[in-house]
Every structure is written in C-alpha cells, then in structure tokens.
Residue frames relative to the residue before (quaternion, step in Angstrom):
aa qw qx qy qz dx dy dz
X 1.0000 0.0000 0.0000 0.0000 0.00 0.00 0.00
X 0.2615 -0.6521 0.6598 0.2666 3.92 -0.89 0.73
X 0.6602 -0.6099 0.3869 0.2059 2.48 -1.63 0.47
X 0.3627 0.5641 -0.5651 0.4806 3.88 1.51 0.43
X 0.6954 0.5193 -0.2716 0.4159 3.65 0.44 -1.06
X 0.6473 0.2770 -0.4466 0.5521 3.78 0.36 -0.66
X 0.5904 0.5289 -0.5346 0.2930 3.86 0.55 -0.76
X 0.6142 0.4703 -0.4009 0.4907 4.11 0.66 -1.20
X 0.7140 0.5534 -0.3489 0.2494 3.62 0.54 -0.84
X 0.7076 0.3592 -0.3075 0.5251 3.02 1.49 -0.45
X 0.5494 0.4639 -0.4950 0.4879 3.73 0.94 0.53
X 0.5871 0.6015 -0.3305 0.4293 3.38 0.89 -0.41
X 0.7316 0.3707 -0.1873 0.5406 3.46 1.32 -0.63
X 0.4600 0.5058 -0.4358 0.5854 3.70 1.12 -0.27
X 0.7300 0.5133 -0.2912 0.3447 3.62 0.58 -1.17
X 0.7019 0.5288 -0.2014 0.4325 3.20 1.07 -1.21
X 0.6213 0.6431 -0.2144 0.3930 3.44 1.80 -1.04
X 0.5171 -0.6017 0.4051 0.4543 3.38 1.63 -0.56
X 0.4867 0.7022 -0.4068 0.3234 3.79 1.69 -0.12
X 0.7017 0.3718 -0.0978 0.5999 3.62 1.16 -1.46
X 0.4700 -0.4674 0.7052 0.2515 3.07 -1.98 0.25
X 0.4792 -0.4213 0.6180 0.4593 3.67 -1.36 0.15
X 0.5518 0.4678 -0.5308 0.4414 4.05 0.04 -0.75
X 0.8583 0.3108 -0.1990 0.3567 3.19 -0.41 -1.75
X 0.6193 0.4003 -0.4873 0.4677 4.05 0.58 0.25
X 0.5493 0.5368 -0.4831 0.4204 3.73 1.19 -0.68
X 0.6908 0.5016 -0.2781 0.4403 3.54 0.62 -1.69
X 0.6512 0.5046 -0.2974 0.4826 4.14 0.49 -0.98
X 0.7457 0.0979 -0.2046 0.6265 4.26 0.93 -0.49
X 0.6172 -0.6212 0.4601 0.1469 3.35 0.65 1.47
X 0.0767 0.8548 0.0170 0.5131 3.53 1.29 0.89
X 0.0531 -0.8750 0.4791 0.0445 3.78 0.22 0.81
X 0.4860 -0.7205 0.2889 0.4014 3.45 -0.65 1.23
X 0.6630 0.4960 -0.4101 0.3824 3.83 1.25 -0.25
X 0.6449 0.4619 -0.3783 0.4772 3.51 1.30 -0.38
X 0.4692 0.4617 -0.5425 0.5219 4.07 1.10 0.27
X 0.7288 0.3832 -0.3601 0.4386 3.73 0.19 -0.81
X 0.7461 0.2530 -0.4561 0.4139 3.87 0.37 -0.13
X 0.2388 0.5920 -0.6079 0.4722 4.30 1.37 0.36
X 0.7237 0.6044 -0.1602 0.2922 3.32 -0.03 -2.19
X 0.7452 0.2305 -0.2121 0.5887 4.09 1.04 -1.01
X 0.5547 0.5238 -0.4408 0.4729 3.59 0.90 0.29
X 0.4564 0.4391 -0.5513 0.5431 4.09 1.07 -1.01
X 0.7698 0.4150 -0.4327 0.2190 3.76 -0.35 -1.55
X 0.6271 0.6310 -0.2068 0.4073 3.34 0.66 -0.89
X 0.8466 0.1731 -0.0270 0.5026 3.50 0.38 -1.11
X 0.3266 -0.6368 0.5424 0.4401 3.74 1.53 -0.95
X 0.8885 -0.1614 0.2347 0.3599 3.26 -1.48 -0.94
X 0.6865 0.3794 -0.4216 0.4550 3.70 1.04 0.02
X 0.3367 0.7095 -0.5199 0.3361 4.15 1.51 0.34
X 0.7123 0.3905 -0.3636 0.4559 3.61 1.08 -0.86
X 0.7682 0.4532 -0.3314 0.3078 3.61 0.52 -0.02
C-alpha cells in the first residue's frame, strides 16, 4: 500500500468512525464529496483493499 492510500484509509476510518464529516475528509484528501462517499462504500464492502 503507498502511502496516498494508507493516508485515505485513515480518513476513511476517522470518517467512518464518526470523527470526520464527509465535507471535512472530502476537503482534508482534496477530494469530491461524491468520490469520498463512493472510497467510503468500497472500505465497507471490501475493507482495506476499497482504497487501492
């Protein structure tokens, strides 16, 4: 995994954790708020290979 990917992974999980807004993970990986939400149903779905 590079390290762009472990980086979304861990906004994806702050996000997913109830820590982030969708805004503030879209706005923080620079990011549209519809491409965080389809990152976001792929972590659930797949886990840790959706971000790659």
């Amino acid at each position: 995994m590079r390290q762009e990917e472990a980086r979304r992974l861990t906004v994806i999980s702050k996000l997913i954790d109830g820590h982030l807004s969708v805004a503030q993970a879209a706005e923080y990986l620079q990011l549209s708020i519809r491409q965080v939400l389809r990152i976001k149903k792929r972590v659930l779905e797949e886990g840790e290979a959706g971000v790659i």
